[in-house]
DRENPA-3360 file (N, C-alpha, C; in nm, 2 decimals, always signed):
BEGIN
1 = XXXXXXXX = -4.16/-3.97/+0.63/-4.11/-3.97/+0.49/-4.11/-3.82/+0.45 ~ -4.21/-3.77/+0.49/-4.20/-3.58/+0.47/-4.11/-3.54/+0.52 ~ -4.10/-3.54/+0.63/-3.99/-3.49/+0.70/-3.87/-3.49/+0.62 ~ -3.80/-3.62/+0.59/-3.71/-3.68/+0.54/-3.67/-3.60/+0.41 ~ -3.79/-3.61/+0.36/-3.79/-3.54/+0.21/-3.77/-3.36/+0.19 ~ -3.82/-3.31/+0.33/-3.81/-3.16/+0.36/-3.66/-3.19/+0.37 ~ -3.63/-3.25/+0.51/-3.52/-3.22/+0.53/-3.37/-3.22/+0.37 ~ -3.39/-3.33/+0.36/-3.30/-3.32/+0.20/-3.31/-3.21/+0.07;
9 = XXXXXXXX = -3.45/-3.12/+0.10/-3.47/-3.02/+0.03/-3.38/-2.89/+0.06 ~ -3.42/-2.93/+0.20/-3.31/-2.78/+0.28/-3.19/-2.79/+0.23 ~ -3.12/-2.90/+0.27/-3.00/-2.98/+0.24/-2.93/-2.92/+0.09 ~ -2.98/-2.92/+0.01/-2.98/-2.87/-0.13/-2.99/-2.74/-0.15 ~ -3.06/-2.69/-0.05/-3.07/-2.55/-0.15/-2.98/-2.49/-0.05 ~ -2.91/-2.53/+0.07/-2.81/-2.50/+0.16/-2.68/-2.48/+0.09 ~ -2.64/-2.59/+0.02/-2.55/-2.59/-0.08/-2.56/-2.56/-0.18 ~ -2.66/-2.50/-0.26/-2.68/-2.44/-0.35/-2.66/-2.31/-0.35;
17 = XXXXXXXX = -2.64/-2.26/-0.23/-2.61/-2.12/-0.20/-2.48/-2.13/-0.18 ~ -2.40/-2.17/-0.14/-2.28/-2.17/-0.14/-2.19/-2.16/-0.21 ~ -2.23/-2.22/-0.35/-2.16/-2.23/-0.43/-2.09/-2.12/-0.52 ~ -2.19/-2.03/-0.53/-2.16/-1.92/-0.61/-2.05/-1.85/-0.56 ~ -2.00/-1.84/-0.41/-1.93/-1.78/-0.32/-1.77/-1.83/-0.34 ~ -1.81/-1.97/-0.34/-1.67/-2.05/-0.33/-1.62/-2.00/-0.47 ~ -1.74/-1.99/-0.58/-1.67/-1.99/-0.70/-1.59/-1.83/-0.74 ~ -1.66/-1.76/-0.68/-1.63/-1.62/-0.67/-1.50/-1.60/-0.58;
25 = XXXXXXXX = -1.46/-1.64/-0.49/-1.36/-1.70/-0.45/-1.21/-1.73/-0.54 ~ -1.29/-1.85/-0.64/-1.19/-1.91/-0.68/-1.14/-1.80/-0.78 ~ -1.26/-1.79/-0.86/-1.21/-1.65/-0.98/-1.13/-1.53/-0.91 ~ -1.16/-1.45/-0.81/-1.07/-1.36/-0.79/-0.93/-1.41/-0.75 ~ -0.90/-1.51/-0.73/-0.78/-1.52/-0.67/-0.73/-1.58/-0.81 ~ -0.77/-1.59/-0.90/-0.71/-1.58/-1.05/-0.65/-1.43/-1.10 ~ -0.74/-1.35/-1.08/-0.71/-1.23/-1.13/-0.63/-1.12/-1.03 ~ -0.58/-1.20/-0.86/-0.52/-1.13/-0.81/-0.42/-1.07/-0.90;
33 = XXXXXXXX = -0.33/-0.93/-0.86/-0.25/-0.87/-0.87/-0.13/-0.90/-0.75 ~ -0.17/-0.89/-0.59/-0.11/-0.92/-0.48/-0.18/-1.02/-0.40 ~ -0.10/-1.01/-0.31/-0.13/-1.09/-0.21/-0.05/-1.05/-0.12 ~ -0.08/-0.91/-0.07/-0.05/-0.85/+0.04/-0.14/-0.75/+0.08 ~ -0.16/-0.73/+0.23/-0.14/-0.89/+0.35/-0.23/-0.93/+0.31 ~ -0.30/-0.94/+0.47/-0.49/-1.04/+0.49/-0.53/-1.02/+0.36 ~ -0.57/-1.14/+0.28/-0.65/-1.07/+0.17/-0.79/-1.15/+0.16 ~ -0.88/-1.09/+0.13/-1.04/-1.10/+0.12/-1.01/-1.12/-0.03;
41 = XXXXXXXX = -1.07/-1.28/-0.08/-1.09/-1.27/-0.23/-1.19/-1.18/-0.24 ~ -1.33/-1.19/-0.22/-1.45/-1.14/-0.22/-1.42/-0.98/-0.22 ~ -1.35/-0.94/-0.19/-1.31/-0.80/-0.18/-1.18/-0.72/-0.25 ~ -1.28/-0.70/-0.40/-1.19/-0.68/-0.51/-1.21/-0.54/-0.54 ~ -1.08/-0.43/-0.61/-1.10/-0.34/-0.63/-1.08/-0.34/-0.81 ~ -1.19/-0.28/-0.87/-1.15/-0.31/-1.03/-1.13/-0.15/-1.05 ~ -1.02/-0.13/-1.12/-0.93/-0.03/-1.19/-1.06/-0.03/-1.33 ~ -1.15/+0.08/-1.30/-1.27/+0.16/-1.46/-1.14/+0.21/-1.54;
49 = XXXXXXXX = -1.00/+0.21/-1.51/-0.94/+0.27/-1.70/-0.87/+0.14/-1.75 ~ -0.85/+0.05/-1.67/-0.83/-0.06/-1.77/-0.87/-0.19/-1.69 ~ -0.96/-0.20/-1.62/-1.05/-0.36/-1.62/-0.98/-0.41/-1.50 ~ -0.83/-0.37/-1.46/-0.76/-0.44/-1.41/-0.85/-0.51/-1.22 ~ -0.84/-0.61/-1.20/-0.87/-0.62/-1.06/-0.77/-0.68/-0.98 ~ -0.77/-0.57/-0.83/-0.69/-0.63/-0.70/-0.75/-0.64/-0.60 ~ -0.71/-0.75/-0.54/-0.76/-0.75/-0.41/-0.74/-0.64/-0.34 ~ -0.86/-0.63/-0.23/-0.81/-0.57/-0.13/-0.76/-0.58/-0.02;
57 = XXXXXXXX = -0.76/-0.57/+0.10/-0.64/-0.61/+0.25/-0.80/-0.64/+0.33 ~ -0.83/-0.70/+0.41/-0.91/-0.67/+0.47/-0.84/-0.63/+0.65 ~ -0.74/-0.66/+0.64/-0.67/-0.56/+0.77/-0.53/-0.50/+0.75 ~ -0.54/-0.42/+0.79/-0.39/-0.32/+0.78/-0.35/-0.32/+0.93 ~ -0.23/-0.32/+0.90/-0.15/-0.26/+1.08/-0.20/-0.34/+1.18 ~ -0.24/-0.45/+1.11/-0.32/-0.58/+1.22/-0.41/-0.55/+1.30 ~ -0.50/-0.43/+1.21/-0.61/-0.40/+1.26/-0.71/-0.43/+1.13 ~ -0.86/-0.48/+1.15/-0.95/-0.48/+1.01/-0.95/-0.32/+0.94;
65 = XXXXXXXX = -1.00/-0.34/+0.87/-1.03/-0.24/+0.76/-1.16/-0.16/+0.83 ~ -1.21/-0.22/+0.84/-1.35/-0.19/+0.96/-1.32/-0.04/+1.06 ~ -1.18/-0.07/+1.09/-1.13/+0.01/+1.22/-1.13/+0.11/+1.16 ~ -1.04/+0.16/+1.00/-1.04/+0.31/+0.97/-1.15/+0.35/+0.92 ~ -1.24/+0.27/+0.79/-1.33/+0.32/+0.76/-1.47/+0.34/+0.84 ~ -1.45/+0.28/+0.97/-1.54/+0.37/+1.05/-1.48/+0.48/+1.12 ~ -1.35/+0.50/+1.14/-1.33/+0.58/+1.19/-1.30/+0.76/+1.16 ~ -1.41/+0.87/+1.21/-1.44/+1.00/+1.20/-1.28/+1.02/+1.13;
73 = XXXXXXXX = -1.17/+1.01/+1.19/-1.05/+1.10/+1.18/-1.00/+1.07/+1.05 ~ -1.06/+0.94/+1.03/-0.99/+0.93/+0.84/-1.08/+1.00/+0.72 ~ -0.98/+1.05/+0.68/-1.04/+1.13/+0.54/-1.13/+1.06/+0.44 ~ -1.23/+1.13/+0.43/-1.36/+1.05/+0.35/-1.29/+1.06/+0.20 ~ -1.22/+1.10/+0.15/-1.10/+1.09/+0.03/-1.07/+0.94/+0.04 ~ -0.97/+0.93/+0.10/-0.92/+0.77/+0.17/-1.01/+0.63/+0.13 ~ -1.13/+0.65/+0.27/-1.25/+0.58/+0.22/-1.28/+0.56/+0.08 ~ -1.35/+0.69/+0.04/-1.37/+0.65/-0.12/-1.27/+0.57/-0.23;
81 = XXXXXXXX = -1.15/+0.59/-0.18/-1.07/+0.53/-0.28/-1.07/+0.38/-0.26 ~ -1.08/+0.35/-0.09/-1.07/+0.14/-0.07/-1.21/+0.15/-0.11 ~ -1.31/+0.23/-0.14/-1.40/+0.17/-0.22/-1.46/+0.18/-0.32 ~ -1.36/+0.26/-0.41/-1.36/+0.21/-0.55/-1.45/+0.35/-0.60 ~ -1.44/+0.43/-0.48/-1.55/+0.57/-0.57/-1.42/+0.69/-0.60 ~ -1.35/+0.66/-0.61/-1.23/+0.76/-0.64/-1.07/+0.70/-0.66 ~ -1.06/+0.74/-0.79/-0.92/+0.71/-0.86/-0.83/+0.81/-0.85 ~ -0.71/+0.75/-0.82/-0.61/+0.82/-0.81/-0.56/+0.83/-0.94;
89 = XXXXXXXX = -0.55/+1.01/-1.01/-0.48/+1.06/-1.11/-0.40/+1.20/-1.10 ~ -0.39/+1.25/-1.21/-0.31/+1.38/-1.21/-0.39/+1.46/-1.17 ~ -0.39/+1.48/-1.06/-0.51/+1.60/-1.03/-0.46/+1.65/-0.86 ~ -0.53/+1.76/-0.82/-0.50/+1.82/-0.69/-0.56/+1.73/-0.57 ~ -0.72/+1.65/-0.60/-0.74/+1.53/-0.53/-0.65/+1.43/-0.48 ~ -0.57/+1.35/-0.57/-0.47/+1.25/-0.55/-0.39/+1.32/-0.46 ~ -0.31/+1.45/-0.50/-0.17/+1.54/-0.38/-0.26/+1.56/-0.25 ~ -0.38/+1.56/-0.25/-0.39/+1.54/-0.13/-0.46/+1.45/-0.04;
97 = XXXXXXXX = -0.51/+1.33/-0.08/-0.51/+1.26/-0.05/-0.33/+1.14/-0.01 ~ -0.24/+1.14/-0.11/-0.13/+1.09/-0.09/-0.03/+1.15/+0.05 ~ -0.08/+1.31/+0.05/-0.01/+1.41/+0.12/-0.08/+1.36/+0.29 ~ -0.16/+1.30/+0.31/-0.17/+1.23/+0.43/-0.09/+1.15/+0.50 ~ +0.02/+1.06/+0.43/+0.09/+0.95/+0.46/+0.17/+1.05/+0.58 ~ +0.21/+1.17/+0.61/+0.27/+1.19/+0.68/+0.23/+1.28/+0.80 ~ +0.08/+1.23/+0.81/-0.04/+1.31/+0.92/+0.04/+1.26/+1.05 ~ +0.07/+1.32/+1.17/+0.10/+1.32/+1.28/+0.02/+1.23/+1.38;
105 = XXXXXXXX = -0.12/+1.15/+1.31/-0.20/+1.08/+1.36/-0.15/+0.94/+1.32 ~ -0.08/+0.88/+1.44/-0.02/+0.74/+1.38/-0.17/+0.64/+1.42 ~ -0.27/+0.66/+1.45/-0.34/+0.59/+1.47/-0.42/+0.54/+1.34 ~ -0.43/+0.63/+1.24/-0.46/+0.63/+1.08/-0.36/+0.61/+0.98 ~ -0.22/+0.68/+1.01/-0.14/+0.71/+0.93/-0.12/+0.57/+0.87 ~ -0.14/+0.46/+0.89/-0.12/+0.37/+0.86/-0.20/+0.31/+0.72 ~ -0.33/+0.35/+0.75/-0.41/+0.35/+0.62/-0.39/+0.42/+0.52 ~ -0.33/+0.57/+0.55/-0.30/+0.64/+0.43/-0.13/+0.57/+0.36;
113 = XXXXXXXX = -0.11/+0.50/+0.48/+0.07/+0.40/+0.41/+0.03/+0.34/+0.26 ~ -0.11/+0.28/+0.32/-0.14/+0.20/+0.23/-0.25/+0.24/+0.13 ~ -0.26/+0.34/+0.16/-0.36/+0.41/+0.01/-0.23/+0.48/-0.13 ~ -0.09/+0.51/-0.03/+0.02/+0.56/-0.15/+0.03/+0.42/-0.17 ~ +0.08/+0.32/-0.13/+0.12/+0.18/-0.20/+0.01/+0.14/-0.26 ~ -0.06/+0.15/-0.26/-0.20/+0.13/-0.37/-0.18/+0.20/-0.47 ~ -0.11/+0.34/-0.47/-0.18/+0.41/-0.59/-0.01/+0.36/-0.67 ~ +0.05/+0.35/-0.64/+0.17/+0.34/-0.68/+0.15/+0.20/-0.73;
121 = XXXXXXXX = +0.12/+0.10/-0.64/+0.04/-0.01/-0.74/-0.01/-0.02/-0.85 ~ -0.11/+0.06/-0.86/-0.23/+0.06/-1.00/-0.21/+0.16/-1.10 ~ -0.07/+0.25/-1.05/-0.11/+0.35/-1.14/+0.09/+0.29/-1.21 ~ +0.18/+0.17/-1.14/+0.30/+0.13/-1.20/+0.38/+0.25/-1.24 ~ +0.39/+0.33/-1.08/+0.46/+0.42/-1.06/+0.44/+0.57/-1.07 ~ +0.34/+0.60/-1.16/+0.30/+0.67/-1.30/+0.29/+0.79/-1.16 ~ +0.24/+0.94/-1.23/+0.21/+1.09/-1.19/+0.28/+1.15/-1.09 ~ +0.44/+1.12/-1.21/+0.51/+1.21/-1.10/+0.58/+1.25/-0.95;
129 = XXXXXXXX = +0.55/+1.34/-0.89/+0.62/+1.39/-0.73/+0.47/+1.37/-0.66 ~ +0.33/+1.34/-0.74/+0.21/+1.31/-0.68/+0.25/+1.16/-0.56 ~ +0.36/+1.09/-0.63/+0.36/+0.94/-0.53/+0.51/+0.97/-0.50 ~ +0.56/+1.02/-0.57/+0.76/+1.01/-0.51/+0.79/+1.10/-0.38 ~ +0.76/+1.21/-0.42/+0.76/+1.29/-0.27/+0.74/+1.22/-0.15 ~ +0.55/+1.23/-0.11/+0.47/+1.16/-0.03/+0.61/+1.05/-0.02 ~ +0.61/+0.92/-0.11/+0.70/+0.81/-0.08/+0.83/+0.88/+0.05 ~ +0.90/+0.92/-0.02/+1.02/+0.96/+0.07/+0.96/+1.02/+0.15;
137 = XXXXXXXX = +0.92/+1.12/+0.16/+0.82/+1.23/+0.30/+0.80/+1.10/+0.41 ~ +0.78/+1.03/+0.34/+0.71/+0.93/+0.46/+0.83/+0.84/+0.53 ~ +0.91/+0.82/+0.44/+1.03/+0.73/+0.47/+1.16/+0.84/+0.56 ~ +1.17/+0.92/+0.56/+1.22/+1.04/+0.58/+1.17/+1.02/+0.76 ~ +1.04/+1.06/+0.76/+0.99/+1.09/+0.87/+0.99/+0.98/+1.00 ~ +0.92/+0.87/+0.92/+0.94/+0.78/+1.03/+0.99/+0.65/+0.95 ~ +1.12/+0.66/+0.96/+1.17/+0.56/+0.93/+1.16/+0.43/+0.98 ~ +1.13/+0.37/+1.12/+1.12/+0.21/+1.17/+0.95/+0.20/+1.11;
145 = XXXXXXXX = +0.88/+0.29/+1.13/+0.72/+0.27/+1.09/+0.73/+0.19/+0.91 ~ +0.83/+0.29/+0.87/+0.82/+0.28/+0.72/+0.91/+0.13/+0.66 ~ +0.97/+0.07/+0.76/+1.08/-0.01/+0.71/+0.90/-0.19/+0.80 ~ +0.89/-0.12/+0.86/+0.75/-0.24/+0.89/+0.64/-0.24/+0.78 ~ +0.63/-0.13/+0.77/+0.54/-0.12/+0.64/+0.56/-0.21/+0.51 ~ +0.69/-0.20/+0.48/+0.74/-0.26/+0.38/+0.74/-0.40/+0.41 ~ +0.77/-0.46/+0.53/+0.80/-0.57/+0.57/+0.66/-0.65/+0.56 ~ +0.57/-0.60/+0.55/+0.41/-0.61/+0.59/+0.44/-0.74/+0.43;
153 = XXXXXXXX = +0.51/-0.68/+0.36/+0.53/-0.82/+0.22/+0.61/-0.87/+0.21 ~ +0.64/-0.98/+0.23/+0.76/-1.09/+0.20/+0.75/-1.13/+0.04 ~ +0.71/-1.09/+0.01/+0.73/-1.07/-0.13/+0.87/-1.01/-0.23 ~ +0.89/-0.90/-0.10/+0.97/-0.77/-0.18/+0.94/-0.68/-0.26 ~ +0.81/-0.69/-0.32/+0.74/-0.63/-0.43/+0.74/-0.50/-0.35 ~ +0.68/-0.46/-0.28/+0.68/-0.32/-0.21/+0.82/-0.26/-0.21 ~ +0.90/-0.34/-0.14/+0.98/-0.30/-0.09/+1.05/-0.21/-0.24 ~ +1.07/-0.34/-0.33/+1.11/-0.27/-0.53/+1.02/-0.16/-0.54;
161 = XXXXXXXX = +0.88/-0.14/-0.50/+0.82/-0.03/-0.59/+0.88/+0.07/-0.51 ~ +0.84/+0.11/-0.41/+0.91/+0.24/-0.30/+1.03/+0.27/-0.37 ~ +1.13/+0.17/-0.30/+1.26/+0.21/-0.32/+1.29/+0.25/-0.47 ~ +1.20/+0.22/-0.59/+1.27/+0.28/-0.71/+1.16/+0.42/-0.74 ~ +1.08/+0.43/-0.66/+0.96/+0.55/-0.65/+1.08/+0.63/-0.61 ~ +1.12/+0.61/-0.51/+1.14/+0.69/-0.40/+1.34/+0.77/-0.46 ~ +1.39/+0.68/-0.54/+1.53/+0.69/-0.61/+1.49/+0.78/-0.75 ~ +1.39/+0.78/-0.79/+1.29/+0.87/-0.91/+1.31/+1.01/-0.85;
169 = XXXXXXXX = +1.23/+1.04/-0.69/+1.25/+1.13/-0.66/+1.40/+1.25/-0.64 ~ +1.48/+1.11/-0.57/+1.60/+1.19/-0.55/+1.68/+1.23/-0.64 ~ +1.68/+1.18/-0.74/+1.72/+1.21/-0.85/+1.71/+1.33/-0.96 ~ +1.56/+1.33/-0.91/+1.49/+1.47/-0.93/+1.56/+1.60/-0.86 ~ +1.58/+1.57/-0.74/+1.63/+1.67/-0.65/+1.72/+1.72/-0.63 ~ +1.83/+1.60/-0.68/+1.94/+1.62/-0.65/+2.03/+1.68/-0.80 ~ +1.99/+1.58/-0.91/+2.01/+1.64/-1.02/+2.15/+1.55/-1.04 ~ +2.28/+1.66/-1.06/+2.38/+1.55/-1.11/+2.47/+1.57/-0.97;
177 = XXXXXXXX = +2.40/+1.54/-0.85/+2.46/+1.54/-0.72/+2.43/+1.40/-0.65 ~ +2.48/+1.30/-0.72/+2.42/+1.17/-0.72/+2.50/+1.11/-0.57 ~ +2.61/+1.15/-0.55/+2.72/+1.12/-0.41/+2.65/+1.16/-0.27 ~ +2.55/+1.29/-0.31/+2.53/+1.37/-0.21/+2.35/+1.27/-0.11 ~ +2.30/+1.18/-0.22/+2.19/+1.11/-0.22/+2.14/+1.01/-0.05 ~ +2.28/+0.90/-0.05/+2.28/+0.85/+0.05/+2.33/+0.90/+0.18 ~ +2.41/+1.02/+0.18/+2.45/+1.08/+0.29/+2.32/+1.15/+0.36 ~ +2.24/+1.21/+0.29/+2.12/+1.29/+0.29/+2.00/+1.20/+0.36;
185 = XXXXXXXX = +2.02/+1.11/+0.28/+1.86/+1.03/+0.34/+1.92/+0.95/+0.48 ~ +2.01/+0.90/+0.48/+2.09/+0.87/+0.60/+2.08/+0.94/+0.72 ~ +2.15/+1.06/+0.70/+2.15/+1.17/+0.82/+1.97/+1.22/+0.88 ~ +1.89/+1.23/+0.75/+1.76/+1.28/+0.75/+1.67/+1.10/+0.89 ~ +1.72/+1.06/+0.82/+1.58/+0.90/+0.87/+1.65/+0.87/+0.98 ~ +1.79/+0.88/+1.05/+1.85/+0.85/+1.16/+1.80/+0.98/+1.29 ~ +1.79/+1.08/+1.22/+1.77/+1.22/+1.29/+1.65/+1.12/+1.33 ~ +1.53/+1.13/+1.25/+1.37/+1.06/+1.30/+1.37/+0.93/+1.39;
193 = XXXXXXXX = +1.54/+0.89/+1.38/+1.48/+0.76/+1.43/+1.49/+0.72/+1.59 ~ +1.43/+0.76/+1.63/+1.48/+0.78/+1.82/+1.50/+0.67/+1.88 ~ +1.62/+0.62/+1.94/+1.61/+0.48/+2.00/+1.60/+0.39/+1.89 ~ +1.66/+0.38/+1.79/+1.64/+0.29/+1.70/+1.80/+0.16/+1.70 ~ +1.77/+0.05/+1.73/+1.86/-0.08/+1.71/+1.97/+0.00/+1.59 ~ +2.07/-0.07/+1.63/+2.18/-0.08/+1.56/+2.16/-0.14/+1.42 ~ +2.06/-0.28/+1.45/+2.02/-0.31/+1.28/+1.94/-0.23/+1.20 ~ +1.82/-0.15/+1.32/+1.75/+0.00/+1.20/+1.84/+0.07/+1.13;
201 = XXXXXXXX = +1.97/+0.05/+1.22/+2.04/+0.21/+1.17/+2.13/+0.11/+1.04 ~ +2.14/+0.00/+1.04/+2.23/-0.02/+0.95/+2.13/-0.04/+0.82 ~ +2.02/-0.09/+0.85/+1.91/-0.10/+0.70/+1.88/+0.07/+0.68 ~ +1.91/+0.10/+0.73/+1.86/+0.30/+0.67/+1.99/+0.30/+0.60 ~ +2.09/+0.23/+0.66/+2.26/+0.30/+0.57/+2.22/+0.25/+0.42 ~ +2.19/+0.10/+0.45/+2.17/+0.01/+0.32/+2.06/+0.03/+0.22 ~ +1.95/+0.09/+0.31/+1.81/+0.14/+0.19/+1.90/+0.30/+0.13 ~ +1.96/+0.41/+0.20/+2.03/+0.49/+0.15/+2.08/+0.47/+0.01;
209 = XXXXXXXX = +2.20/+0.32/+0.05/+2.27/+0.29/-0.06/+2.21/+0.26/-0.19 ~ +2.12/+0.18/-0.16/+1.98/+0.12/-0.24/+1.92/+0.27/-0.30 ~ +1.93/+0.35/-0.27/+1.84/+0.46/-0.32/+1.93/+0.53/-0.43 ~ +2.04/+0.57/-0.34/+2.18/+0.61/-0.45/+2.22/+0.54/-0.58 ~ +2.21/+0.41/-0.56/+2.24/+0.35/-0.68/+2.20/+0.38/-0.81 ~ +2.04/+0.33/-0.73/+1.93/+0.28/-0.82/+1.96/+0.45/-0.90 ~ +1.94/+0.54/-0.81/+1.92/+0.70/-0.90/+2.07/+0.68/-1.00 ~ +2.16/+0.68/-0.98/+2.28/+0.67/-1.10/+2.25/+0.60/-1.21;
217 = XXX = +2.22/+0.50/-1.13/+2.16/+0.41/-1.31/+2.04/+0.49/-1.37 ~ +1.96/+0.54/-1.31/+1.87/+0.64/-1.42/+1.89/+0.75/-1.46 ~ +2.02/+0.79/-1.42/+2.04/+0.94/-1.51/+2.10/+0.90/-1.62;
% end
């Protein structure tokens, strides 16, 4: 009868631990923002200027999170920011932490993809050539990497933030040379694209066009 009575003690306080987890659980995935990719409710990043909370990924590039933040070659900038000890603002920190996305180290470069789509995330476009440059720099350079990236959400949400980040920029640059927009990123992302399918080459014509547009309607 002890036994019995132990045993059903355990029993309870087994599931009494549990609970708080599940519930924790349920609440973040109320207050997601995304759901892109893997996402860990339990692993939330709360925005200190306005309360906001997102999940975070718990793997990128179909590798865990585990992989970069242990790894020497990624910038302890980076780190700090998936964990919540550094905001991205107007400042020389942010340009250079963003100014990674186009490090020559494709083994990382991936995490820093996703530290500009974060900041462009939480900051809803906001500080400038600090995210529009980086954005294009990156699209520019490796165009099939950058068009997976995006794909990483079936959502399209990414895909809308970039591409009107990234039409902010040109527009910038180009000024009232709005014609000159899609020939430019065209010729530039095909140059980078080595051995690239006939359909990469036709989504770089069509993200082009997508870029040129979008910039006419905002001047």
């Amino acid at each position: 009868m002890k036994q019995i009575t132990l045993a059903a003690l355990l029993f309870l306080a087994a599931c009494s631990g549990n609970q708080p987890a599940q519930q924790t659980s349920t609440d973040s995935a109320k207050t997601a923002e995304s759901v892109v990719p893997a996402i860990n409710a339990k692993n939330i990043w709360v925005d200190n200027l306005n309360k906001k909370k997102y999940p975070l990924p718990d793997s990128i590039n179909h590798k865990p999170v585990s992989f970069y933040l242990d790894n020497p070659n990624v910038a302890p900038l980076a780190k700090a920011f998936y964990h919540g000890q550094f905001r991205p603002g107007n400042d020389d920190s942010t340009a250079q932490l963003l100014s990674y996305v186009t490090t020559s180290d494709n083994i990382v470069r991936p995490f820093y993809a996703w530290c500009l789509d974060f900041t462009i995330l939480i900051n809803s476009g906001g500080y400038g050539t600090y995210t529009e440059s980086p954005a294009l720099n990156y699209a520019l350079k490796f165009p099939k990497e950058f068009f997976d990236f995006i794909d990483e959400d079936p959502s399209g949400d990414r895909d809308r933030r970039w591409t009107e980040m990234i039409a902010y920029d040109e527009l910038t640059t180009y000024s009232t040379k709005e014609e000159e927009i899609a020939k430019d990123i065209t010729t530039k992302m095909n140059h980078n694209c080595h051995a690239c399918s006939s359909s990469i080459k036709n989504r770089i014509a069509k993200f082009a066009e997508d870029i040129s547009n979008i910039a006419k309607l905002q001047d």
